[in-house]
C-alpha positions in Angstrom: 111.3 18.4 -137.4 107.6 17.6 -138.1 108.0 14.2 -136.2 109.3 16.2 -133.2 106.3 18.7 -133.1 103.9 15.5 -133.5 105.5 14.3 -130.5 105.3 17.3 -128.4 102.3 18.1 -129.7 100.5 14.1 -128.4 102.5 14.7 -125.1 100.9 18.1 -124.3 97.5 16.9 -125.4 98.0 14.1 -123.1 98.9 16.5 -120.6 96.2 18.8 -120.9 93.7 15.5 -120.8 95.1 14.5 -117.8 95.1 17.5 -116.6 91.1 18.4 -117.7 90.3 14.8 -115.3 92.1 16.1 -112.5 90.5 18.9 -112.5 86.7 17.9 -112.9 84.4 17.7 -110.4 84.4 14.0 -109.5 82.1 11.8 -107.7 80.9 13.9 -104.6 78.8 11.3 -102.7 77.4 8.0 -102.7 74.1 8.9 -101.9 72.0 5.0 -101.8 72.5 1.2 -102.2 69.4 0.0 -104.3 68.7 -3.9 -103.7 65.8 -5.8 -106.0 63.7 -8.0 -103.8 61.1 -10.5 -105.2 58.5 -9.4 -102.3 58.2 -6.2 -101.1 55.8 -6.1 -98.1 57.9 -9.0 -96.9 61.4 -7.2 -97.3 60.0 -3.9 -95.7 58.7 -6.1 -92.7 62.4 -8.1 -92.3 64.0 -4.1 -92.8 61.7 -1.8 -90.5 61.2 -4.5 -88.1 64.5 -6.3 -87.7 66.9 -4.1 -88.7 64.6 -0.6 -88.0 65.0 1.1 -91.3 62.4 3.7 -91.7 60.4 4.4 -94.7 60.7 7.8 -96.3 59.3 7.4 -99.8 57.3 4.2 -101.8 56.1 4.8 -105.7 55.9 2.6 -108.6 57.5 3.3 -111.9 57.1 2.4 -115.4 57.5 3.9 -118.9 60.3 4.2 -121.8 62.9 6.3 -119.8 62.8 3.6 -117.0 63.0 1.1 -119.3 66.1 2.6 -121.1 67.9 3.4 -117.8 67.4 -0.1 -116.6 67.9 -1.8 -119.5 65.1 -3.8 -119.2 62.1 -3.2 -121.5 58.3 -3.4 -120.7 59.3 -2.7 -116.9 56.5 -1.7 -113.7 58.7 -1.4 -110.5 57.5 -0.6 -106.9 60.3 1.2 -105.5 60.8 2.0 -101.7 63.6 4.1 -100.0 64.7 3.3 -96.6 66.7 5.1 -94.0 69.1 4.3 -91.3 70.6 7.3 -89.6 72.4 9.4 -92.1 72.4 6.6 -94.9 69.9 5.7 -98.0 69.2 2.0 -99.2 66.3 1.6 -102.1 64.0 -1.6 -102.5 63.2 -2.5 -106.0 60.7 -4.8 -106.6 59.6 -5.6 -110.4 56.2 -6.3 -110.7 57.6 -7.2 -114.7 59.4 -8.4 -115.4 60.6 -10.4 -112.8 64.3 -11.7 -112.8 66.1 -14.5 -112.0 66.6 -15.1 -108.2 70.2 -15.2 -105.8 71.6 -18.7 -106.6 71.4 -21.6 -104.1 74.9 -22.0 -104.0 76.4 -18.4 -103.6 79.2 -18.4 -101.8 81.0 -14.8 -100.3 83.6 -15.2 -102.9 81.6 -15.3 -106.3 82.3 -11.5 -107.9 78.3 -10.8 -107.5 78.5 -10.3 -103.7 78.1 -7.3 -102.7 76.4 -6.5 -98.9 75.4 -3.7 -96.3 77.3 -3.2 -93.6 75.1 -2.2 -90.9 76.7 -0.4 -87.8 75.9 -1.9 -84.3 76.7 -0.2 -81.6 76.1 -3.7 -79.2 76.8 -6.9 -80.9 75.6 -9.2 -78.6 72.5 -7.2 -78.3 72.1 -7.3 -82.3 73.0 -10.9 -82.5 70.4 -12.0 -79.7 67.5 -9.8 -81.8 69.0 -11.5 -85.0 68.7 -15.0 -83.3 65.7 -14.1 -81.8 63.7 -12.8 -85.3 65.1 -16.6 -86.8 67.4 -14.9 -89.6 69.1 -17.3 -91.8 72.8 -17.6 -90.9 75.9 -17.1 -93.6 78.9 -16.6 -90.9 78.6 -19.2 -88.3 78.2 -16.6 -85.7 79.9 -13.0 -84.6 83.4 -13.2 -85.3 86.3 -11.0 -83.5 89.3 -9.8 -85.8 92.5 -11.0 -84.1 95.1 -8.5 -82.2 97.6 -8.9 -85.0 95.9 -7.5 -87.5 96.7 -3.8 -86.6 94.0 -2.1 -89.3 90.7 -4.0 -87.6 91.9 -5.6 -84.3 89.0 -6.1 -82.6 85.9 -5.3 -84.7 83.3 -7.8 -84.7 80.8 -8.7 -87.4 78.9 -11.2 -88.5 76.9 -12.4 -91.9 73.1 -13.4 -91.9 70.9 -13.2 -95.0 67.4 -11.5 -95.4 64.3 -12.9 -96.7 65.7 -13.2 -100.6 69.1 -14.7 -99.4 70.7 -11.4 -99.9 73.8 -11.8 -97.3 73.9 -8.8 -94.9 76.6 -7.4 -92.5 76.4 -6.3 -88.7 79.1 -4.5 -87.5 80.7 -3.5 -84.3 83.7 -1.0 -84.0 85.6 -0.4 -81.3 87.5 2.5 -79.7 89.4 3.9 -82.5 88.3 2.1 -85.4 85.9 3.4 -88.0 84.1 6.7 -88.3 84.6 8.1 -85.1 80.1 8.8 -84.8 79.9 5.2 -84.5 81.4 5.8 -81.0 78.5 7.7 -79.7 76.0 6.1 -77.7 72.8 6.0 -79.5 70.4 3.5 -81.8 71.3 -0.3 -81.7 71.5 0.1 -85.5 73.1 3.8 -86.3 73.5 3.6 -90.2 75.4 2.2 -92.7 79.0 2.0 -93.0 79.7 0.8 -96.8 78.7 -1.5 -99.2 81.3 -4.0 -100.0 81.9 -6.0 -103.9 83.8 -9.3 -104.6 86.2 -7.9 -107.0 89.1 -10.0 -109.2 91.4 -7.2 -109.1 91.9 -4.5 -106.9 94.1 -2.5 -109.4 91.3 -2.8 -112.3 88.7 -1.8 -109.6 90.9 0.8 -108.7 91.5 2.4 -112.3 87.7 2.7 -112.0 86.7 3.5 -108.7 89.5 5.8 -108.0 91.0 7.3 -111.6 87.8 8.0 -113.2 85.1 8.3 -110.1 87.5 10.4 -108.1 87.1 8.3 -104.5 90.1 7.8 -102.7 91.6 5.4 -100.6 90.6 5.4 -96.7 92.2 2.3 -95.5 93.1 -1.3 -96.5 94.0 -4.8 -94.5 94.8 -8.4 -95.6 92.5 -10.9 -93.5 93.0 -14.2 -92.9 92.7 -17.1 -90.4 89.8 -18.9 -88.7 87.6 -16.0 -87.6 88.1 -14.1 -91.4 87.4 -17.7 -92.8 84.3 -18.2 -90.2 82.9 -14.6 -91.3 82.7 -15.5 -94.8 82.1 -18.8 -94.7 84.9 -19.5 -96.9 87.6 -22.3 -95.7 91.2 -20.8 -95.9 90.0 -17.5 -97.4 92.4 -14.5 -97.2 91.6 -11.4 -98.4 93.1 -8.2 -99.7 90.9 -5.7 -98.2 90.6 -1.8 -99.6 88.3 0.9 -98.6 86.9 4.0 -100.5 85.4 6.8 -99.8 83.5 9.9 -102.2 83.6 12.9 -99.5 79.9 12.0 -98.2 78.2 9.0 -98.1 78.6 5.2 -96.5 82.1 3.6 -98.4 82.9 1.2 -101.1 85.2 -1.9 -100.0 86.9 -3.9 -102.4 86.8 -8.0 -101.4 89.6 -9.3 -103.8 90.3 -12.8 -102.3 94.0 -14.3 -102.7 92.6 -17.2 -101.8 90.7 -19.6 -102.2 90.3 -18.3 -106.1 87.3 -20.5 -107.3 84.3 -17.7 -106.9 82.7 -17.5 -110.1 82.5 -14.4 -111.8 79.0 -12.3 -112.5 76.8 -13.5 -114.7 77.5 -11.7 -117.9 73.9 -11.7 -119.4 73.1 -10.3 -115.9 69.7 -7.7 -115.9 69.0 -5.1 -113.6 65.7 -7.1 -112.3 67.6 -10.2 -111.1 67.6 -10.2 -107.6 71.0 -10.3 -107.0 71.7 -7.2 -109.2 72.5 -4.1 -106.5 72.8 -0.7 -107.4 75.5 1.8 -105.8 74.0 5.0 -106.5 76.6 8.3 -106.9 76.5 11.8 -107.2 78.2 14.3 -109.4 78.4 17.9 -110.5 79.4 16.4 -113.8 77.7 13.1 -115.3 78.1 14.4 -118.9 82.1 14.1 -118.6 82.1 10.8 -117.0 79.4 8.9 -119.5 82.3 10.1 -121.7 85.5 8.9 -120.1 83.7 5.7 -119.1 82.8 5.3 -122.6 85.9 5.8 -123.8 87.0 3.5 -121.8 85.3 0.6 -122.8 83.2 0.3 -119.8 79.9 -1.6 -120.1 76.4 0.2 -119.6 73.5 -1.4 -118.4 71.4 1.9 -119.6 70.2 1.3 -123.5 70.0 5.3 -123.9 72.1 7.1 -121.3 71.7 10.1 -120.4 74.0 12.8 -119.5 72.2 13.3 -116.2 71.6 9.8 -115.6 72.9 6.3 -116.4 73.9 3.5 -115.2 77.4 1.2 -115.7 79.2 -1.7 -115.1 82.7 -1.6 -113.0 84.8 -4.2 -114.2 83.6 -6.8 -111.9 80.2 -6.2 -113.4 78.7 -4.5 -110.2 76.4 -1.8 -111.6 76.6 1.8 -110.7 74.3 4.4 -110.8 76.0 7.9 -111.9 73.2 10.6 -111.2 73.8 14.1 -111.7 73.9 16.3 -108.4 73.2 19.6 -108.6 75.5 22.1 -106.1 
């Protein structure tokens, strides 16, 4: 009898657990992508004047709670935030100390990529300013998703890099495809669509992105064939594509690539000042109760003293994500 009341007693606390997750306010926005540059008066020229980001706030940082967030100790950063229509990126430049740059050889399948995608509204027009301003190249030029494949038939996009080698995304979507205010006529460059990560597996990312963060799936595709392969610069890639979304904010897309399978995985002694270290910054009514379930989780934290307003973790592709408590 005792064993059958232990029983029912771990199956209602399970229960109730689950129950208590469901329940809790989960992530309600992603609110910026931060990206560390080596050179800021150099990035804010290539982002205001090629891509016409506007400035809407430059300070520089330092001190034990920055240090502890960051993980990285004896830290001075110049930090700038940067707006395209509705959506938030953050430059991050550390004065000290200064990190380890984007390796020479990156490819668009090693688990550290992660990019911008930056909505166009005329990609011939955006390419021709690209071309024109000499931006270095990672597709070979704007590709146009084939017919066949029914989730992104005819979007265009194309790769180029800014001045750190950070790889960068232009978008164009068509009648029916994507968030239906990229449709309007207005600005060459309207905002932001998502971020995108390499991950390993979509299930893992899942488990974190969607069980424990609370986004939820808006869409998914497999690409594959010579213009997915062109995009990405990646001969005989195929990818299993999923998109996420909090209920505001640009979306998170999950890259897991079926093949080829030889990316290399993120540098586990990674820091927050190496440059090709980006930040997806979230909001939440309640950072206190996930610090806790991603703790008890096993999840890794980049921030040496969380806080329960503020921290920053690891997903388990090692992209870092900024949990920031949002006040209703």
């Amino acid at each position: 009898m005792n064993k059958i009341r232990t029983v029912v007693f771990l199956v209602l606390a399970m229960g109730l657990n689950a129950l208590a997750q469901s329940t809790r306010p989960a992530v309600s926005a992603v609110t910026k992508i931060g990206i560390v540059v080596e050179d800021m008066d150099r990035s804010l020229a290539f982002y205001t004047g090629v891509l016409d980001f506007k400035k809407t706030s430059d300070e520089e940082v330092a001190g034990e709670r920055y240090e502890q967030l960051n993980g990285v100790f004896g830290l001075r950063c110049r930090i700038v935030g940067l707006s395209l229509g509705s959506e938030t990126i953050e430059l991050t430049e550390y004065l000290t100390p200064r990190g380890r740059v984007v390796p020479r050889d990156s490819r668009s399948n090693d688990r550290w990529f992660q990019h911008i995608a930056i909505v166009t509204t005329d990609m011939d027009r955006a390419y021709a300013r690209l071309r024109e301003r000499k931006v270095h190249f990672a597709s070979t030029g704007p590709q146009t998703l084939p017919q066949w494949n029914k989730g992104a038939a005819g979007i265009r996009a194309f790769y180029f890099r800014d001045p750190d080698d950070h790889v960068l995304e232009v978008i164009y979507f068509p009648a029916g495809k994507g968030d239906p205010r990229w449709q309007e006529k207005q600005a060459l460059f309207p905002g932001v669509d998502h971020t995108a990560v390499v991950v390993e597996d979509t299930d893992k990312s899942l488990a974190f992105y969607r069980d424990i963060l609370g986004f939820r799936i808006a869409g998914g595709s497999e690409n594959y064939g010579s213009e997915q392969e062109h995009l990405n610069n990646v001969q005989g890639a195929r990818l299993r594509i999923t998109t996420m979304k909090a209920p505001d904010g640009p979306g998170v897309e999950f890259l897991q690539y079926l093949a080829p399978k030889d990316g290399k995985p993120y540098p586990a002694d990674a820091k927050a000042n190496d440059l090709f270290s980006w930040q997806t910054t979230v909001g939440t009514a309640d950072s206190a109760g996930l610090l806790k379930d991603l703790g008890d989780r096993g999840y890794k934290l980049v921030s040496t003293a969380p806080s329960e307003t503020e921290f920053i973790v690891r997903d388990p592709d090692g992209h870092a994500v900024h949990v920031v408590r949002q006040l209703k």
